[in-house]
N, C-alpha and C positions, 0 to 999 in steps of 0.2 A: 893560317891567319891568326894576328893577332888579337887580345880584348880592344885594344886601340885601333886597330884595320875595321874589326865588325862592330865600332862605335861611330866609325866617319859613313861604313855598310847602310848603317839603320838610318842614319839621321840623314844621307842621301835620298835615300829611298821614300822615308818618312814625308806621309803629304798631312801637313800641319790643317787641324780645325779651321783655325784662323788668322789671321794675318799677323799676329803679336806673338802666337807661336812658332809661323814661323820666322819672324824676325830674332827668337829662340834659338830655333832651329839651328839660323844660321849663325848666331854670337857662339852654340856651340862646336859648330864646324873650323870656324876660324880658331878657338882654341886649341880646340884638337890639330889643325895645323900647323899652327906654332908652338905647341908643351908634347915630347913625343911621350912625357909624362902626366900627360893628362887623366889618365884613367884611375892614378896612383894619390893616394892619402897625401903623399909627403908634396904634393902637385900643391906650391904656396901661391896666391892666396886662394884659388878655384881649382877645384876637381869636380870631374864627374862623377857621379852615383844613381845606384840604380834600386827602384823599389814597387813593391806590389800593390795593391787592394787586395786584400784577400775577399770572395764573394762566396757565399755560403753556396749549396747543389743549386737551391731555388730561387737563386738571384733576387733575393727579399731581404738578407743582411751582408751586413760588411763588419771584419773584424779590424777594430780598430787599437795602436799599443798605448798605454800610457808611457810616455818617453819617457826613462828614468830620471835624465839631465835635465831636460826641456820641462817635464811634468806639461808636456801638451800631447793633446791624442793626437797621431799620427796614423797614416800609413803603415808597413813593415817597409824596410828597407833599411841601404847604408852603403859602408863603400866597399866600393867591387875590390878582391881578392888576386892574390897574383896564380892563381888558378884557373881562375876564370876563364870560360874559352869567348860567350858574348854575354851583351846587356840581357838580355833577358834571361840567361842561364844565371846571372851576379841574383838578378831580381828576384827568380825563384828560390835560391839559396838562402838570401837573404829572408824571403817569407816564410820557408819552410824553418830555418830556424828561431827566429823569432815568432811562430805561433807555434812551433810544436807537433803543428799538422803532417803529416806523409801524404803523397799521392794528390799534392796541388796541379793544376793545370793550369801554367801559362799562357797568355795569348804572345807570341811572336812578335807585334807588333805593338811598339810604346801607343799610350793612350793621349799623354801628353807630356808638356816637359814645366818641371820648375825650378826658378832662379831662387834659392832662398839662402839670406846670410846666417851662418853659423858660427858658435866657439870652436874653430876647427885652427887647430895648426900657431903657428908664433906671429903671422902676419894677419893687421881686420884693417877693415873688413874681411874675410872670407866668406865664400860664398858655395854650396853644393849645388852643382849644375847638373840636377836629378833627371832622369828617363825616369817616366813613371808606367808602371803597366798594370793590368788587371789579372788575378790568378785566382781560377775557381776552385772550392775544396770539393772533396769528393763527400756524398751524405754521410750523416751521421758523424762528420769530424769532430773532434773536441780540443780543443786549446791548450795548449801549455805555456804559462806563461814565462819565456828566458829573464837573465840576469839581466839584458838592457832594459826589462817594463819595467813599470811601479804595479799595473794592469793591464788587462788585456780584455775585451769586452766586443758581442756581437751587439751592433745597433742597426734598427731598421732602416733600408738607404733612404727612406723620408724623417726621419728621428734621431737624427748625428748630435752626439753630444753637446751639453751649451761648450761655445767656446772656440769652436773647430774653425781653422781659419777658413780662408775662401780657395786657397789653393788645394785642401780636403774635399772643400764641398764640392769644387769642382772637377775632381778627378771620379769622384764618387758621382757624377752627375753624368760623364762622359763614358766611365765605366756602364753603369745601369745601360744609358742606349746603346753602346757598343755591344752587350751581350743580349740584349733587346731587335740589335740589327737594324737600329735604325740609325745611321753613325750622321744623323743634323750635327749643324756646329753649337755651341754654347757658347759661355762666354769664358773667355782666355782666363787661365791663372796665373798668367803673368808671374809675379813676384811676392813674395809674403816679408 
């Protein structure tokens, strides 16, 4: 199986929060149908990408990066590799090097999905059509911050730094209940 086969895999499977993700959902399905280069950087003007929350052992913080480029806290994440075997393996990769942590645990299952335009590529708009997922460290982790941060900083998931857009606060909101076990719907993140 390809990272493209276990991208159309997830987002089949995937039962969307609510009705705007999956309207998501499915804009990313049809893409993946028509680019067999979908999953690929050089994918002009939209790729996919895939990315974590990192949540501390006692699901009370989230580690957030300062984007070098962007200078906006983010997530961890970015774009899946030609290694990669699925989204959630690109996702933990992508967490585990961008915090520096070992021994993250992914959840299998995207949390949500975001449409956000990017400086990515020769064609813009562009736009990174991200799976988003939740990956918890194991206690006593500690951070290291890679070449993509400016920072990298644990906030408490009710304490997100000023600034943070709503596509953060809402994966960080979806996360908390997801590993809470209580998976109610919020409210979509739509697009940032």
């Amino acid at each position: 199986m390809t990272l493209h086969d276990d991208a159309v895999r997830v987002l089949q499977a995937w039962t969307a929060p609510d009705a705007v993700q999956d309207e998501l959902r499915r804009d990313y399905l049809a893409h993946l149908a028509t680019r067999p280069d979908a999953m690929e950087r050089a994918c002009h003007p939209d790729h996919l990408t895939a990315s974590a929350l990192v949540v501390d052992a006692a699901h009370e913080r989230v580690l957030l990066t300062l984007h070098r480029r962007l200078q906006r806290w983010l997530q961890t994440g970015g774009h899946c590799e030609s290694d990669d075997v699925t989204l959630a393996e690109a996702a933990l990769r992508e967490a585990t090097e961008e915090s520096g942590i070992d021994g993250l645990v992914v959840d299998p299952d995207p949390v949500v999905l975001s449409r956000h335009e990017v400086p990515c590529g020769p064609v813009r708009p562009a736009h990174h059509l991200d799976v988003q997922y939740v990956a918890v460290a194991p206690e006593g982790a500690v951070e290291v911050i890679s070449d993509e941060s400016s920072d990298l900083q644990w906030f408490a998931v009710d304490a997100l730094p000023e600034g943070v857009d709503d596509s953060v606060r809402t994966l960080v909101e979806l996360s908390a209940r997801r590993l809470r076990g209580t998976p109610e719907p919020a409210p979509s993140a739509g697009t940032r």
